[in-house]
PAZAPA-4460 file (N, C-alpha, C; in steps of 0.05 Angstrom, whole numbers, plus 32768, in hexadecimal, padded with zeros to 4 digits):
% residues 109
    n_x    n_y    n_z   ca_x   ca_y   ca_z    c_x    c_y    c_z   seq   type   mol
   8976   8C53   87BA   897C   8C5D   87D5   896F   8C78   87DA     1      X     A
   8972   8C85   87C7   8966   8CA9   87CD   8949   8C9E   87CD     2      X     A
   8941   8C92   87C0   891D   8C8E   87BC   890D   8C86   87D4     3      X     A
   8921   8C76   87E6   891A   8C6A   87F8   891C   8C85   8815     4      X     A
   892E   8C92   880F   8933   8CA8   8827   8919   8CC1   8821     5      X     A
   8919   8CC2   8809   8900   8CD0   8806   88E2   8CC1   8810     6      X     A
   88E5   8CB1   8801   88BF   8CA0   8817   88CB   8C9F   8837     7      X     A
   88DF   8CA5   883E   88E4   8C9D   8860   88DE   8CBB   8868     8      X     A
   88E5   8CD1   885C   88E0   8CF1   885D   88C0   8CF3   8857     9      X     A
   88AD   8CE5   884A   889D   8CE4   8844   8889   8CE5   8859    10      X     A
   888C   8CCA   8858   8886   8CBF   8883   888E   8CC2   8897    11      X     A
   88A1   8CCF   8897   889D   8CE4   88AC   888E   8D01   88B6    12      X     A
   888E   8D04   889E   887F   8D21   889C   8867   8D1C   88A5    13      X     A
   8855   8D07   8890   883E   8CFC   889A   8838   8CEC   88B0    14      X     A
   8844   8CDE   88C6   8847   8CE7   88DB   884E   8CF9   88F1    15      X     A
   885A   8D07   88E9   8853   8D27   88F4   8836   8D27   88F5    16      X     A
   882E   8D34   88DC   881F   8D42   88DC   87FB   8D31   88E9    17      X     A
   8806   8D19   88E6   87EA   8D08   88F1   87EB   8D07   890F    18      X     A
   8801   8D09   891C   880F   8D14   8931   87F9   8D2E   8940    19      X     A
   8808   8D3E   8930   8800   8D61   8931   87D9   8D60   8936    20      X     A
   87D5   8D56   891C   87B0   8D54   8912   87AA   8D44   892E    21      X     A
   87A8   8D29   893C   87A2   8D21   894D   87AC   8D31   896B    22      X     A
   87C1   8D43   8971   87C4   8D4B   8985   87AF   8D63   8987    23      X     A
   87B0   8D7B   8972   87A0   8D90   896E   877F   8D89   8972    24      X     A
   877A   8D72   8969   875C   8D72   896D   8755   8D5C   8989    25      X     A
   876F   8D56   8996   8765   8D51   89BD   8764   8D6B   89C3    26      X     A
   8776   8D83   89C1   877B   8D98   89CB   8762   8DAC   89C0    27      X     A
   875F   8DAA   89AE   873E   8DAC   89A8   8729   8DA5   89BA    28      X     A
   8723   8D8D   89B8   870F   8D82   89CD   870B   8D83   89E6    29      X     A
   8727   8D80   89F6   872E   8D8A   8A10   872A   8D9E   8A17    30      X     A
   8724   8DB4   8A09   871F   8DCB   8A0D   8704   8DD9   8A09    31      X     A
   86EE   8DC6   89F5   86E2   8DCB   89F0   86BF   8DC2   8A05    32      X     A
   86B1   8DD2   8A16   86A2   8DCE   8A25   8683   8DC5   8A14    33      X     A
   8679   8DB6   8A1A   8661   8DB7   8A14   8646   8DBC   8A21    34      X     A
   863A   8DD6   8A1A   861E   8DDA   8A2E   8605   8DD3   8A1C    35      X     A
   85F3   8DD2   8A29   85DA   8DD6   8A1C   85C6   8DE8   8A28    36      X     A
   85A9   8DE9   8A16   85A3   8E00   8A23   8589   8DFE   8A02    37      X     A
   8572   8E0C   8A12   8554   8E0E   89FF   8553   8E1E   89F6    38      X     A
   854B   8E1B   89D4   8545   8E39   89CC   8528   8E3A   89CE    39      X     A
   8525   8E5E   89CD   84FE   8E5F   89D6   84F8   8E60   89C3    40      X     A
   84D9   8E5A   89BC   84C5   8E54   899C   84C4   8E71   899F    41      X     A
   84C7   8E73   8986   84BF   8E94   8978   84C0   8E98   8965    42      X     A
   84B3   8EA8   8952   84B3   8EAE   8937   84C7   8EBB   8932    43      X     A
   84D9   8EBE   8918   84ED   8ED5   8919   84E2   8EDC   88F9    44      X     A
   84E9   8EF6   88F5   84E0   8EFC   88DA   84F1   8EF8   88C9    45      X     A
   84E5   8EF0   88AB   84F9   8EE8   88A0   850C   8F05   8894    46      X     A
   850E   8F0E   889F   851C   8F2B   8898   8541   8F2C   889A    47      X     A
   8539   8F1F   88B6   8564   8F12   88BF   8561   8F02   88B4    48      X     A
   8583   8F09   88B1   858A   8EF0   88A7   859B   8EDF   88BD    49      X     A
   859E   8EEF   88DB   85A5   8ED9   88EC   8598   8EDE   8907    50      X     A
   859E   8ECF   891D   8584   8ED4   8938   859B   8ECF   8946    51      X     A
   85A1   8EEC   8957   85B9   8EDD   8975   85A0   8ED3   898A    52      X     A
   85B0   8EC0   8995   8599   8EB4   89AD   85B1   8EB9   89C2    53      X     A
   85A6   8EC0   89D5   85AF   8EBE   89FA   85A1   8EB3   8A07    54      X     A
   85AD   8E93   8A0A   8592   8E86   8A1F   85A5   8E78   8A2D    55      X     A
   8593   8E72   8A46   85A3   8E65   8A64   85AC   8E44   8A5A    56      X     A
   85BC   8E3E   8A69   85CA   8E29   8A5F   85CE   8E19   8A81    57      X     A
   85E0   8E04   8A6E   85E4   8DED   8A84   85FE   8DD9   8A84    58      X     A
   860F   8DD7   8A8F   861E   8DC4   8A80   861E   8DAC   8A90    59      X     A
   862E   8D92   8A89   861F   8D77   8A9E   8629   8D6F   8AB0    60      X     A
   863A   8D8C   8AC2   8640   8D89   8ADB   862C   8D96   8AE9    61      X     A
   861D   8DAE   8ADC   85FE   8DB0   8AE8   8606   8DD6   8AEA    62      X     A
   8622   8DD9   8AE1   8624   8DF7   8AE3   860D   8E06   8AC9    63      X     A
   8607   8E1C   8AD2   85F2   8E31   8AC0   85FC   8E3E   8AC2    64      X     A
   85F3   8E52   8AA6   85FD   8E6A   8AA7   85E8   8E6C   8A8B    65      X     A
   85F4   8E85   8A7B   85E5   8E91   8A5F   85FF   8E91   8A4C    66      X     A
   85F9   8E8A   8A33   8600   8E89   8A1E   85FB   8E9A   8A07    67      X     A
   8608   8EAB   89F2   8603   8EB9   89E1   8606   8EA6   89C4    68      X     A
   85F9   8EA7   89B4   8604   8E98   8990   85F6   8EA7   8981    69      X     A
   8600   8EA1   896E   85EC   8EAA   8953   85E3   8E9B   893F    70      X     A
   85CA   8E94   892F   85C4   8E7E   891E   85BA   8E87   890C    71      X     A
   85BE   8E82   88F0   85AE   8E85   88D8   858E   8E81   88DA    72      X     A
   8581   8E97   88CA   8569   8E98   88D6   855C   8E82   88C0    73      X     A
   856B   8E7D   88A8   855F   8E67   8895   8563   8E42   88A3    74      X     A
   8569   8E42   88B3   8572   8E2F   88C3   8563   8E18   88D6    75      X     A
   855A   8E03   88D8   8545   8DF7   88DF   8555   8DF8   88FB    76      X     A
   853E   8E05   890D   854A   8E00   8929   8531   8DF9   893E    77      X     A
   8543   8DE3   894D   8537   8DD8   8963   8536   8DD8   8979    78      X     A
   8524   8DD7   8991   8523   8DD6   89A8   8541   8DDC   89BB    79      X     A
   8546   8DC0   89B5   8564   8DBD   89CD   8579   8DBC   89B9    80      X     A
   858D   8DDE   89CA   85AD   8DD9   89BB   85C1   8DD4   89C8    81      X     A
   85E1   8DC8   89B7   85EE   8DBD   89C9   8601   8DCC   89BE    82      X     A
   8612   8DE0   89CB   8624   8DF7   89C0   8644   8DEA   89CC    83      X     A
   8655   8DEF   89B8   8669   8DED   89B6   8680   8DFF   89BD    84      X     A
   8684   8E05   89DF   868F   8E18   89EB   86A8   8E18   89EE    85      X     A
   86BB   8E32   89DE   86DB   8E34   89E5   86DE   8E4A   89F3    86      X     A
   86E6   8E4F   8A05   86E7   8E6E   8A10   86D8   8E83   8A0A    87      X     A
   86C7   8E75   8A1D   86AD   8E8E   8A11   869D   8E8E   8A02    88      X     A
   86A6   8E84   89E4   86A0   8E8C   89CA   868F   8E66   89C6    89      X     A
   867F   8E74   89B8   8664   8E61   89AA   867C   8E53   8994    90      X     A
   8691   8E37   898C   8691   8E34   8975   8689   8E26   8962    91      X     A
   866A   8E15   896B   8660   8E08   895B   864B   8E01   896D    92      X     A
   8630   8DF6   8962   861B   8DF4   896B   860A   8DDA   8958    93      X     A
   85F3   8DD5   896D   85DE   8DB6   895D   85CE   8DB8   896D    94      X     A
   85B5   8DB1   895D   859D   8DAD   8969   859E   8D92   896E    95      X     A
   8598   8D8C   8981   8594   8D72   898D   8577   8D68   8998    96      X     A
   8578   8D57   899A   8556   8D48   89AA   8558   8D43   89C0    97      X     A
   853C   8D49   89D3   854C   8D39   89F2   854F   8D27   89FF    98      X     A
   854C   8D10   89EA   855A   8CF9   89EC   8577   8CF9   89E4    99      X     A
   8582   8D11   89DE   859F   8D07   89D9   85AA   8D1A   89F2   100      X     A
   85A1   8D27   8A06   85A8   8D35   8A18   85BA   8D25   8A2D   101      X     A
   85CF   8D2D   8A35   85DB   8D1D   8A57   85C8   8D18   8A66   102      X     A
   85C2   8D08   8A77   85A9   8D03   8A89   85B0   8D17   8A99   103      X     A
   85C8   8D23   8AA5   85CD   8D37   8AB5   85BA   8D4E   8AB2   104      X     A
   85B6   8D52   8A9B   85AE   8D6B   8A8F   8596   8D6C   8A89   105      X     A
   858D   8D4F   8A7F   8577   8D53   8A7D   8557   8D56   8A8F   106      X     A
   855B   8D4E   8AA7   854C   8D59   8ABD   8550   8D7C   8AC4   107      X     A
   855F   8D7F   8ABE   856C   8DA5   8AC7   8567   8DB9   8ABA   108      X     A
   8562   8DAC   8A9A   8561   8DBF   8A82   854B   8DD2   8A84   109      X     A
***
């Protein structure tokens, strides 16, 4: 009988918490904007070790504006990026191709 109330304490917890993990990362997402936006060709020396970029952006309702990030300068980087916006703040970033662009965006870019 106790063995059984413990696996039922068990599973519950772990539903909680699969609960918790799947709510936090809608509330995540929902919040999370996606722009894009070109970086310019340029040499950087290999001296940094990181390169802030500020470049104009777009998101695929067609609003613009400018963006600030920062990227490792050992880092293979490409043309078109797709930044991962929470209030403000840059929190993750990818180079993408522009075949993987919104069609919205991709005429605008």
């Amino acid at each position: 009988m106790r063995r059984n109330k413990n696996i039922v304490i068990v599973l519950i917890v772990l539903i909680i918490l699969l609960v918790s993990l799947v709510s936090w990362n809608h509330y995540i997402d929902s919040n999370t904007e996606f722009v894009y936006g070109k970086i310019p060709n340029e040499t950087v020396p290999e001296d940094y070790d990181q390169i802030e970029y500020t470049i104009p952006i777009i998101d695929e309702d067609g609003n613009r504006g400018t963006q600030t990030f920062t990227i490792n300068n050992n880092e293979d980087v490409g043309e078109v990026v797709k930044l991962h916006v929470r209030k403000d703040k840059v929190k993750k970033y990818e180079f993408i191709t522009e075949k993987e662009l919104p069609k919205t965006v991709k005429n605008n870019l």
